[in-house]
C-alpha positions, -999 to 999 in steps of 0.1 A, spaced: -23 -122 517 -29 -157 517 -16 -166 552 -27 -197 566 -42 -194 599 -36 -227 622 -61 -246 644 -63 -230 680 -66 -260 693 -77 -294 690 -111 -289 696 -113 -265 670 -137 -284 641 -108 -281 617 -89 -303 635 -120 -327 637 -127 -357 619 -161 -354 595 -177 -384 608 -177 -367 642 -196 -340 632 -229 -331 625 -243 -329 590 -246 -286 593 -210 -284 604 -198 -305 588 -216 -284 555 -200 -253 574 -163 -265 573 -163 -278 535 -175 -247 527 -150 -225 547 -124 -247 535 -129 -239 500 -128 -202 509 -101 -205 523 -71 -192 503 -48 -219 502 -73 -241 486 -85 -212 462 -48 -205 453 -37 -243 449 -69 -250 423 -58 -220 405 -22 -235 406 -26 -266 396 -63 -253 370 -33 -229 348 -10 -257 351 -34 -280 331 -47 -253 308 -13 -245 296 -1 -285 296 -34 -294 279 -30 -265 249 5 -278 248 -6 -315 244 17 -340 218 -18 -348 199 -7 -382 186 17 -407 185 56 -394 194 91 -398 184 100 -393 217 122 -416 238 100 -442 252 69 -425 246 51 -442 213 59 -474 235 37 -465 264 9 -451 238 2 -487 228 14 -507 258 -20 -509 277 -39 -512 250 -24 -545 246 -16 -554 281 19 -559 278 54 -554 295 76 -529 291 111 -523 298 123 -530 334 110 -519 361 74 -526 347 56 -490 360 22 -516 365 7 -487 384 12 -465 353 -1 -495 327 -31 -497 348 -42 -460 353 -33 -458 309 -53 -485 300 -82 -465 322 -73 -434 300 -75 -454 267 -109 -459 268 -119 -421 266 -142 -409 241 -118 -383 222 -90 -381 205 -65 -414 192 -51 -432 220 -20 -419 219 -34 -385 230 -59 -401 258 -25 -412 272 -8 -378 269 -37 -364 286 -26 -386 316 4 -365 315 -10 -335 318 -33 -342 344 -6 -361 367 19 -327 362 -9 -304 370 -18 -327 404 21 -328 415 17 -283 413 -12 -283 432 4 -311 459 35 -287 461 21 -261 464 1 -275 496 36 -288 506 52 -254 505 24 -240 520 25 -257 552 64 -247 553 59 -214 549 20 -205 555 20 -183 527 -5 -197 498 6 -170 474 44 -175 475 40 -213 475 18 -208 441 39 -183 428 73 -214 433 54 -243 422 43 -224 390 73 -215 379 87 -253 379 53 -260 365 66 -238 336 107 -253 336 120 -269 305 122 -305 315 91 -309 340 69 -291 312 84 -314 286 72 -345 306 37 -332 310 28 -330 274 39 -363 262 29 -405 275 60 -408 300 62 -420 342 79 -388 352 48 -367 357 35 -396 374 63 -403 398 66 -361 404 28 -364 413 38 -394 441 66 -370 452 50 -336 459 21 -355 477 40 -375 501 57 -345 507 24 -328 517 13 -356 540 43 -362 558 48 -319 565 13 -321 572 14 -348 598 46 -330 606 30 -295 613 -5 -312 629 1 -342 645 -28 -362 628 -22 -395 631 -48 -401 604 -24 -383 578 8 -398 590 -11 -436 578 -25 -417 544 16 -412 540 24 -447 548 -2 -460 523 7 -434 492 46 -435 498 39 -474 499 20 -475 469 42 -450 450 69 -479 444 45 -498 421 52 -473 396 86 -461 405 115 -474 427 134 -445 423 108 -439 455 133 -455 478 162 -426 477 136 -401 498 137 -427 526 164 -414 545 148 -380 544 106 -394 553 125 -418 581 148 -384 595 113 -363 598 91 -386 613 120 -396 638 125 -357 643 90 -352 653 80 -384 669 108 -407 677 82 -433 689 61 -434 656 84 -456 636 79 -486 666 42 -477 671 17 -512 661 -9 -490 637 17 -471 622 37 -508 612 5 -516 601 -2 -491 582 35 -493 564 31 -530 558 -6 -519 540 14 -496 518 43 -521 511 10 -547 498 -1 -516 482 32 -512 463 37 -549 453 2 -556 443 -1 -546 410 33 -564 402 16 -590 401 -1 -581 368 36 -587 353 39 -627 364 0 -625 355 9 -614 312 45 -630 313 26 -662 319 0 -656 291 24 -649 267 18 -606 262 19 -598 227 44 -572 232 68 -582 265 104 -574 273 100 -597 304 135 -612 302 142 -650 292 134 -677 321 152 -701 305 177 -721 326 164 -704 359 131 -702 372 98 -669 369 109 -657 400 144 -653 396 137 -638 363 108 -612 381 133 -601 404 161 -587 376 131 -579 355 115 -554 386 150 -541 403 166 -531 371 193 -558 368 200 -550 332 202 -512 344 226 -520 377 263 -515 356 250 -479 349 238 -471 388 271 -459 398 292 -457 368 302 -421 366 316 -425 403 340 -450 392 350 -429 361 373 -404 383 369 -370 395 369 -356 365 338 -377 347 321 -367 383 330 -328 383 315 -324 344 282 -345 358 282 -320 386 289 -290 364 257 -305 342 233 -308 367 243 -272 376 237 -261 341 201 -280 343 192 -267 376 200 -227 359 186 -242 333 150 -248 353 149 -216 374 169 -192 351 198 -173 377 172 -153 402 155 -191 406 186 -203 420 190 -176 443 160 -176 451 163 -215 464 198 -206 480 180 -176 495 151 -201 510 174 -227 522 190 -199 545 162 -185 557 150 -220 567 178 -229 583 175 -203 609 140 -214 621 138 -250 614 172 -266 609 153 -302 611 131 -295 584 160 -283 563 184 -314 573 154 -338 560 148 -314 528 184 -317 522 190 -352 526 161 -358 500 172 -337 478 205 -350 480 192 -386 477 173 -375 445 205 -358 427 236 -379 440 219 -413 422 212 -394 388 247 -378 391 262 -410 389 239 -429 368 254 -433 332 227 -431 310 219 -413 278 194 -383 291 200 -378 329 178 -349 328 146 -362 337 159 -385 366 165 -349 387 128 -337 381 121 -348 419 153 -330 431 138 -294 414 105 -303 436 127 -301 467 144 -270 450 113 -253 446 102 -257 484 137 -237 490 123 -211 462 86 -210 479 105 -206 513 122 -175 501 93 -157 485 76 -166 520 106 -147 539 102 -116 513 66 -112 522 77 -113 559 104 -88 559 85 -60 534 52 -63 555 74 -62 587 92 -30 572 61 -18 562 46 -17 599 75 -5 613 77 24 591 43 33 585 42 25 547 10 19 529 11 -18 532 -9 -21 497 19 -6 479 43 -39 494 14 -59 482 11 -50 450 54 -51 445 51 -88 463 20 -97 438 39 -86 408 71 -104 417 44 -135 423 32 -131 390 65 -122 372 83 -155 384 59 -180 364 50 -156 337 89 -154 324 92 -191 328 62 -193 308 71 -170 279 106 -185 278 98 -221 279 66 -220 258 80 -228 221 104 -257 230 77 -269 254 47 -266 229 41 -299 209 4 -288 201 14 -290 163 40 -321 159 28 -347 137 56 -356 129 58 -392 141 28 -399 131 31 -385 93 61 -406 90 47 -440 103 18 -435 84 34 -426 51 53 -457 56 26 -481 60 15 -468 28 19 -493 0 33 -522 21 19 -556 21 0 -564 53 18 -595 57 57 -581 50 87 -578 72 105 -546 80 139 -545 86 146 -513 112 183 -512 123 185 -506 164 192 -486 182 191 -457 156 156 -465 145 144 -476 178 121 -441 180 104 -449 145 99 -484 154 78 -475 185 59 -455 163 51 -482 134 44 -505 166 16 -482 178 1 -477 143 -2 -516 145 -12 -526 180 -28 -493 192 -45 -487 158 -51 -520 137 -34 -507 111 -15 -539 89 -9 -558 126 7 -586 107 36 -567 101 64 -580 118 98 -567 125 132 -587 118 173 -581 122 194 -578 91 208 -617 100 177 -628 93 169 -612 60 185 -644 43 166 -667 60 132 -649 49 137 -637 12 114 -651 -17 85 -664 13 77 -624 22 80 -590 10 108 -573 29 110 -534 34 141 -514 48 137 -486 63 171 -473 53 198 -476 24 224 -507 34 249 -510 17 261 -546 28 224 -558 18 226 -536 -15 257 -561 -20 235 -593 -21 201 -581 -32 186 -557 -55 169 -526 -33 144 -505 -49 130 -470 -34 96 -468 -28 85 -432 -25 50 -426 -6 46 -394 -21 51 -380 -58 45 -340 -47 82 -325 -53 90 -292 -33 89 -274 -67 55 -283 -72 42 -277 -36 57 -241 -38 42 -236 -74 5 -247 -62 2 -221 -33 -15 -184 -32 2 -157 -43 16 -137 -13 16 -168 9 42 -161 36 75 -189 37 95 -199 62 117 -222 57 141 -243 81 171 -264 60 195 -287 81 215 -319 79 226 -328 40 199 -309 29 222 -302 -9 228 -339 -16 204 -349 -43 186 -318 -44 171 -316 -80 185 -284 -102 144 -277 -100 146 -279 -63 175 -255 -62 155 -229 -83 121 -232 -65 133 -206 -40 134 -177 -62 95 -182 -64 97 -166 -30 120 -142 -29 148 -164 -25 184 -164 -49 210 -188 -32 217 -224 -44 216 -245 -20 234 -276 -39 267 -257 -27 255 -257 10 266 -293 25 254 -295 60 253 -260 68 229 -241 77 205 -222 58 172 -196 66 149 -182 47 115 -164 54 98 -154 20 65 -148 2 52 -163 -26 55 -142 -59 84 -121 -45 113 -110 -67 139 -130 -64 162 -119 -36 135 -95 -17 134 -126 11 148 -125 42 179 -158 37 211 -163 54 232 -195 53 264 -203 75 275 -234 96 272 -221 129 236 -216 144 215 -190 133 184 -172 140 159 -149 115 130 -133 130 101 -110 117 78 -92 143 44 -88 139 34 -54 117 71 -58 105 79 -63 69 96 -91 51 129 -86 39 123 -60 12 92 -80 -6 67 -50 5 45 -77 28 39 -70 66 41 -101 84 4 -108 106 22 -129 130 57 -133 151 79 -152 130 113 -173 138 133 -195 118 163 -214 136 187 -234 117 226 -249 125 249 -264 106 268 -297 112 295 -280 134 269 -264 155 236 -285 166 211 -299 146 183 -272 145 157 -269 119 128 -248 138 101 -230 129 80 -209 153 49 -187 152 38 -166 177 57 -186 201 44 -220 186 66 -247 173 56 -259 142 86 -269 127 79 -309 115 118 -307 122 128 -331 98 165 -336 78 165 -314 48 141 -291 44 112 -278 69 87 -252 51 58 -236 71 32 -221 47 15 -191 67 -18 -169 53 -9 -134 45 -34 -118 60 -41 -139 93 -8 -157 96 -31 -186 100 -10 -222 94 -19 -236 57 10 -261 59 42 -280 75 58 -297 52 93 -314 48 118 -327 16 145 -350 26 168 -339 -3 192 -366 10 167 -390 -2 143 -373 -21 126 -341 -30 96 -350 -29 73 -334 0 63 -353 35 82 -384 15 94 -414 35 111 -438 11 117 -472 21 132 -500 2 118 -531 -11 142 -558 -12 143 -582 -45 164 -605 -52 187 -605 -82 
């Protein structure tokens, strides 16, 4: 069943050290070790983890929070946003060099690789709880599979990174804990100490690491080797800090080190690497009343549902019970790190929350692993009692094993998968198109910040125009008539001083695209945000070459769906409109609306109006491919294979013209 059997004794050669041994044992025990099925079960863990993380892979550059920034920041060696992440910078700039792939995707790939480590870590972590290698897998699967750690693991972020620090100092202090090695207790010092060059949030599982070692050796924490070993990890941790001083000093070409002026490089180092800027935020919600706290309590509940769907979180509640009546210590210092990791985000004001409780669902799924431990334990225990056939509890306990993960899996997948978005990079490179290398682009922050990240990448990460340079609308005057200026945006107080003329990168209109493709090409089509204001009267009637019949220049941010085929009568497509959200689907082998095609593939279209979200999806098979742009989103599919032909957007509210990004070139009058 996957039950880990323990060490006799310490003489046995597993709880030998390899240089001790001879070369034929020590052959012997590497090779019974990777029988063993922990090991086998934890590579298989963490081996589907990366399979399904790497076929889920952002392939380029992303419009995603911080993301496009730490595409490009190694490549230049420069600073980031408080509190550095050196560690992270370092282990990119490695991943930049690889052979395949734009460099944006080599550090995606990092992603991938540091979520699929932190499964198999847990998975050793709950295994040495529990000593069950199949329950453990089966719990550190199905976070592997949750919303929010999946979403980290497919795009250039630190959260799969700092999850990765997490689940293994989790392993190496409840393997110390369980063994007594004093070997592992100093790998712990020297990982936990390191883990705080990348993230400091590091310090709120202190209390819990300080409660366990205390618990199980009070005199460890006072033992010379072990201070040692802690002061090691502490160098460790503030080493490759020093890579900050090192590029604030040369003057990085991209740096957000803050100002020294007036006070001196250390002063500034210490704000820049504790967050100072970040600090009015730490506690915020706390001060807001019980009432800003209870809805931040009532959100992480949601996200934690959220993660493990309803049996997930009684499933944890289940574990932390059955815990506490064989091991209350273990559950006191699992508790007061998982409390550490969800009171700070709780009352941290900041935008998106969500991924600061990622290491609070790692505790969470040691309580899940815990429970699926103490099924196993009570249907084998029945089953011996009774005189089942204990193969018949085995196979139940397998399924449920298998289950778990697999509904995680198959709910999760098309929100998770990013395989197909281009998105970001389409835009920043229709952008470039056309624009003098030497011009200034005006992006207004914070609403652009996203799709300046990604024009900064094009530049530094890919050479393409780097003399662009970026400026604030107060300086437009000071910089007209000596270089071209582009705005990525109608303004209307700048329209008031200066002449602005749209500059299309595309001359394709949607009428067109739908007039060039196959006859019986399948249609799905996605519209959201003002996708009827300056939609062209040939825009409006393009749809009825699919099967369509409504006019959308009536439809002012609502909603509107429609899954067609090319050549259809008018009104034979599947369409609905409304303001609320809405969802059309077509099976596979079903048939589309009445236009007498069968569709190859699973087909959903979700859209919602201005009252209700901002959806334009499109997915396929379970495959977001949706560019998931204002106006309108069209997915051209082959009839007969469902294979992708295109993903194309109009932003009506600009233009209709297809994949267009306007910009505006300023002239004077």
């Amino acid at each position: 069943m996957g039950t880990i059997q323990r060490p006799a004794s310490p003489k046995d050669h597993h709880a030998l050290p390899l240089f001790q041994l001879s070369k034929r044992q020590t052959g012997g025990i590497l090779f019974r070790w990777v029988l063993e099925p922990q090991v086998i079960l934890t590579t298989f863990a963490a081996l589907i983890a990366f399979a399904v993380y790497r076929h889920t892979l952002l392939p380029t550059v992303s419009f995603w929070g911080d993301s496009a920034k730490f595409q490009y920041i190694a490549q230049v060696w420069g600073i980031p946003h408080p509190t550095g992440y050196p560690l992270y910078i370092l282990l990119t700039r490695v991943f930049t060099l690889a052979p395949f792939g734009d460099v944006a995707y080599r550090v995606n790939l990092l992603s991938a690789i540091c979520g699929a480590a932190a499964v198999g870590f847990l998975v050793l972590a709950a295994v040495e709880m529990t000593q069950d290698s199949l329950a453990s897998s089966a719990a550190a699967l199905t976070l592997a599979f949750s919303p929010i750690f999946w979403s980290q693991a497919v795009v250039a972020e630190v959260y799969a990174l700092n999850a990765l620090f997490v689940a293994l100092c989790l392993w190496l202090l409840l393997r110390w804990r369980t063994r007594g090695q004093a070997s592992t207790l100093h790998v712990f010092l020297l990982v936990y100490g390191l883990s705080f060059s990348h993230h400091l949030s590091m310090i709120l599982l202190l209390p819990a690491f300080l409660f366990l070692i205390a618990q199980r050796e009070p005199r460890a924490l006072v033992q010379p080797r072990n201070l040692l070993f802690g002061l090691l990890g502490l160098g460790l941790g503030l080493a490759p800090y020093s890579y900050i001083l090192i590029r604030a000093a040369q003057g990085a070409v991209y740096s957000e080190f803050p100002p020294t002026a007036g006070r001196s490089l250390l002063a500034a180092f210490v704000d820049y690497v504790s967050g100072a800027e970040f600090r009015s935020g730490f506690f915020a919600i706390f001060a807001q009343g019980s009432a800003a706290l209870l809805t931040r309590v009532g959100f992480y509940a949601r996200l934690l549902g959220e993660q493990f769907r309803w049996w997930g979180v009684g499933l944890g509640l289940l574990g932390l019970l059955s815990l506490w009546r064989r091991d209350r210590p273990l559950v006191v210092s699992l508790l007061l790190a998982f409390l550490g990791e969800t009171i700070f985000p709780l009352g941290y004001d900041v935008i998106d929350p969500e991924v600061f409780f990622i290491p609070s669902y790692l505790i969470w799924t040691l309580f899940v692993a815990a429970a699926l431990g103490w099924l196993w334990q009570t249907v084998s225990g029945l089953a011996e009692r009774r005189h089942l056939i204990s193969g018949v509890g085995l196979l139940l306990f397998l399924a449920l094993c298998i289950t778990l993960p697999g509904l995680s899996l198959r709910h999760n997948w098309a929100a998770a998968d990013q395989s197909q978005n281009f998105t970001a990079r389409r835009w920043a490179e229709a952008f470039l198109q056309g624009v003098e290398p030497d011009a200034l682009i005006v992006l207004p922050q914070p609403y652009f910040y996203s799709q300046k990240q990604a024009l900064l990448y094009m530049m530094l990460a890919e050479g393409v125009k780097p003399g662009l340079e970026f400026i604030e609308e107060a300086e437009i005057d000071k910089w007209v008539g000596q270089r071209p200026i582009y705005l990525a945006v109608w303004m209307p107080e700048v329209a008031e001083r200066y002449e602005l003329q749209a500059v299309d990168s595309s001359d394709l209109t949607l009428a067109d695209f739908l007039a060039e493709l196959p006859e019986e090409t399948i249609l799905a089509v996605a519209v959201k945000d003002e996708a009827s204001l300056g939609l062209s009267e040939e825009g409006a009637k393009a749809w009825g070459m699919v099967g369509g019949q409504a006019d959308l220049r009536g439809c002012f941010r609502c909603a509107h769906a429609l899954i067609g085929v090319k050549g259809a009568p008018p009104g034979t497509a599947l369409e609905t409109s409304g303001r609320k959200s809405l969802t059309l689907q077509v099976k596979k082998g079903a048939e589309i609306g009445s236009t007498g095609l069968r569709a190859p593939v699973e087909i959903t279209v979700r859209s919602a109006g201005f009252d209700d979200g901002n959806l334009g999806e499109i997915w396929v098979n379970g495959r977001q491919v949706s560019p998931q742009h204002r106006g309108y989103n069209v997915v051209a599919l082959d009839p007969g294979t469902g294979r992708l032909l295109a993903a194309v957007y109009a932003d009506t509210f600009e233009s209709d013209l297809v994949d267009n990004v306007r910009k505006y070139r300023l002239l004077p009058y």
